[in-house]
ChimeraX commands (.cxc) that place a marker at each C-alpha (Angstrom):
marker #1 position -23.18,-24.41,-17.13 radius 0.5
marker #1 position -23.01,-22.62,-13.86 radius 0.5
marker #1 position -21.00,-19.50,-13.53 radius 0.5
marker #1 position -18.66,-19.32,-10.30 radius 0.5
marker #1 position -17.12,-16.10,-8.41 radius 0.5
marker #1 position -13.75,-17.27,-7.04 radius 0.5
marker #1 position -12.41,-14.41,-4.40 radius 0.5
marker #1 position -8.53,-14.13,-3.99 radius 0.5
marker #1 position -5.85,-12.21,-2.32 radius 0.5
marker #1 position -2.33,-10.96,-2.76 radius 0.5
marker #1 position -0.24,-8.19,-0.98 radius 0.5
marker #1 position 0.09,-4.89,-1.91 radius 0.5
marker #1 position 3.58,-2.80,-1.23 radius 0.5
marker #1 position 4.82,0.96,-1.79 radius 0.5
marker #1 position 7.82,2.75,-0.23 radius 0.5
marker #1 position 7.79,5.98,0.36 radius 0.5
marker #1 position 11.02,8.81,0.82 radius 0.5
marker #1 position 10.90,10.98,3.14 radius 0.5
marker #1 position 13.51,13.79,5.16 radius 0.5
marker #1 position 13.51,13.27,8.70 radius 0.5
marker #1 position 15.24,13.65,12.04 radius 0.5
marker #1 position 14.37,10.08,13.21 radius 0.5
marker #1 position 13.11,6.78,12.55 radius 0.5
marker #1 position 9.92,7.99,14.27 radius 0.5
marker #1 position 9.45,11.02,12.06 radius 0.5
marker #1 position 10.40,9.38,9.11 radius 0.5
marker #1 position 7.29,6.87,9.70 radius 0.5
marker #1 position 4.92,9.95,10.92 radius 0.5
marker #1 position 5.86,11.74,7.88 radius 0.5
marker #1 position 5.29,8.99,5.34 radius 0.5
marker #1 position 2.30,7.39,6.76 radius 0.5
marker #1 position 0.24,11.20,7.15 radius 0.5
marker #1 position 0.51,11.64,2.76 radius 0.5
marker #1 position -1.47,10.50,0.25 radius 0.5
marker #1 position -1.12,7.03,-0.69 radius 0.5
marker #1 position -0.99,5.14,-4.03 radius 0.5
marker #1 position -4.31,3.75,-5.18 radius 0.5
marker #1 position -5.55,2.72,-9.01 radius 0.5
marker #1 position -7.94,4.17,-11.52 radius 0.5
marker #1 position -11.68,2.21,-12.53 radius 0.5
marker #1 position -9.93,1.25,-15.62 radius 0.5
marker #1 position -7.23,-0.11,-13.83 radius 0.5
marker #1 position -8.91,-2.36,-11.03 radius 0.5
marker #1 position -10.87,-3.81,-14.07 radius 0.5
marker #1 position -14.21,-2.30,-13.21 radius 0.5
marker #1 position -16.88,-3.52,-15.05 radius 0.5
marker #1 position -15.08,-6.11,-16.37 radius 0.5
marker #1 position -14.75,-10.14,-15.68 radius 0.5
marker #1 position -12.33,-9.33,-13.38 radius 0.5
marker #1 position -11.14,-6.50,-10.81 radius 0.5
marker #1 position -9.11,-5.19,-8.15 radius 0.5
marker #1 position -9.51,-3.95,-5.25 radius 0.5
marker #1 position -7.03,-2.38,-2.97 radius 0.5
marker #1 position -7.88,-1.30,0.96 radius 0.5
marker #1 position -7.16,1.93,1.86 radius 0.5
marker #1 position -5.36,1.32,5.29 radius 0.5
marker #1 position -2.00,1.35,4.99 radius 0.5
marker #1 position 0.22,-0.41,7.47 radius 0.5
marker #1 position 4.11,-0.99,8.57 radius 0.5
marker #1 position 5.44,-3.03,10.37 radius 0.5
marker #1 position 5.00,-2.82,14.03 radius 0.5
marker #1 position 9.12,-2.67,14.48 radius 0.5
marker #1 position 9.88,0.56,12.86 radius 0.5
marker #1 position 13.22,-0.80,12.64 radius 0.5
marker #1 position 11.99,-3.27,10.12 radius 0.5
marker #1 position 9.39,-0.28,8.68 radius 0.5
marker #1 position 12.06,2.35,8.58 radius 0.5
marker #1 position 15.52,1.92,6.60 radius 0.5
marker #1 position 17.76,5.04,6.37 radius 0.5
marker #1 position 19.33,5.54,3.14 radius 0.5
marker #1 position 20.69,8.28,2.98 radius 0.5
marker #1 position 22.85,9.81,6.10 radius 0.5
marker link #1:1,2 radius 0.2
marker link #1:2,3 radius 0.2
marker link #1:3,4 radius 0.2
marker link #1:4,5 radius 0.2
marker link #1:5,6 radius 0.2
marker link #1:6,7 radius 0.2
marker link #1:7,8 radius 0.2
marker link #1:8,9 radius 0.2
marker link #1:9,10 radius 0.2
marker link #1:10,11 radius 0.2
marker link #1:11,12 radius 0.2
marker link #1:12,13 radius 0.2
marker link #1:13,14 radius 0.2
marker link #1:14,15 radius 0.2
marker link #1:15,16 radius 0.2
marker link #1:16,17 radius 0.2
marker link #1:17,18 radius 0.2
marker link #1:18,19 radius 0.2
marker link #1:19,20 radius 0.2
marker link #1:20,21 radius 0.2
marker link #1:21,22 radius 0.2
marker link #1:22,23 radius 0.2
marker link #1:23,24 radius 0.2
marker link #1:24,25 radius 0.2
marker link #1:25,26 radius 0.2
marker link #1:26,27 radius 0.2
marker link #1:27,28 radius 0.2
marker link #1:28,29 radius 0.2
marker link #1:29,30 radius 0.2
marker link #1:30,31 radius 0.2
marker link #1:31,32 radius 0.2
marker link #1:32,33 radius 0.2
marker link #1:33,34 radius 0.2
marker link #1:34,35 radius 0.2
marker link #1:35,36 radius 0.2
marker link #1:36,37 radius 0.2
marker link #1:37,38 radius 0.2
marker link #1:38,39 radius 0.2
marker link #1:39,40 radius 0.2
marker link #1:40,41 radius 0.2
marker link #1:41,42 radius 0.2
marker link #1:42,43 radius 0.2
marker link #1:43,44 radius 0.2
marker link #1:44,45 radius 0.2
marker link #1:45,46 radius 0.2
marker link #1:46,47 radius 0.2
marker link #1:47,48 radius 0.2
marker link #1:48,49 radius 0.2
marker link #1:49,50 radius 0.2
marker link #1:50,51 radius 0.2
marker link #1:51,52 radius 0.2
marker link #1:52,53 radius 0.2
marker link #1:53,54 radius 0.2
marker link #1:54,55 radius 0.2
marker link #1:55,56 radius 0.2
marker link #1:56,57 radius 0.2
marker link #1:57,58 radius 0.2
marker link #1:58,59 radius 0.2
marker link #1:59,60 radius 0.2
marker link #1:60,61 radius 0.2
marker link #1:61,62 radius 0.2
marker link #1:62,63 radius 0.2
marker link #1:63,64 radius 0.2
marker link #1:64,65 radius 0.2
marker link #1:65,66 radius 0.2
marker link #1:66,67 radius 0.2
marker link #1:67,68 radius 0.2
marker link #1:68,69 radius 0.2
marker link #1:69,70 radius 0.2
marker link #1:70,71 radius 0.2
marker link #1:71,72 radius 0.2
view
């Protein structure tokens, strides 16, 4: 019987806290560290199935939507 690859997708989300003057910091600041990614084991390497997360990182293009202060 023949043996089929079937490619999907899903979205991927992390928040990030950060101390900032501004909205605009705030987004400079989070978006310059590290940012989360997953082990071999994890993403199911070698296995029947895997994972696979991009490394860009995006935010919205309103940083009022990107951005929520919550402290003050």
């Amino acid at each position: 019987m023949p043996k089929y690859r079937v490619y999907l997708q899903t979205v991927a989300s992390t928040t990030i806290t950060v101390e900032a003057e501004d909205k605009e910091e705030a987004y400079e600041l989070a978006t310059s560290q590290p940012m989360p990614t997953i082990c071999a084991q994890c993403s199911g390497w070698g296995g029947d199935q895997n994972l696979d997360l991009n490394d860009i990182w995006e935010g919205d293009d309103d940083i009022n939507q990107a951005v929520e202060e919550v402290e003050g």
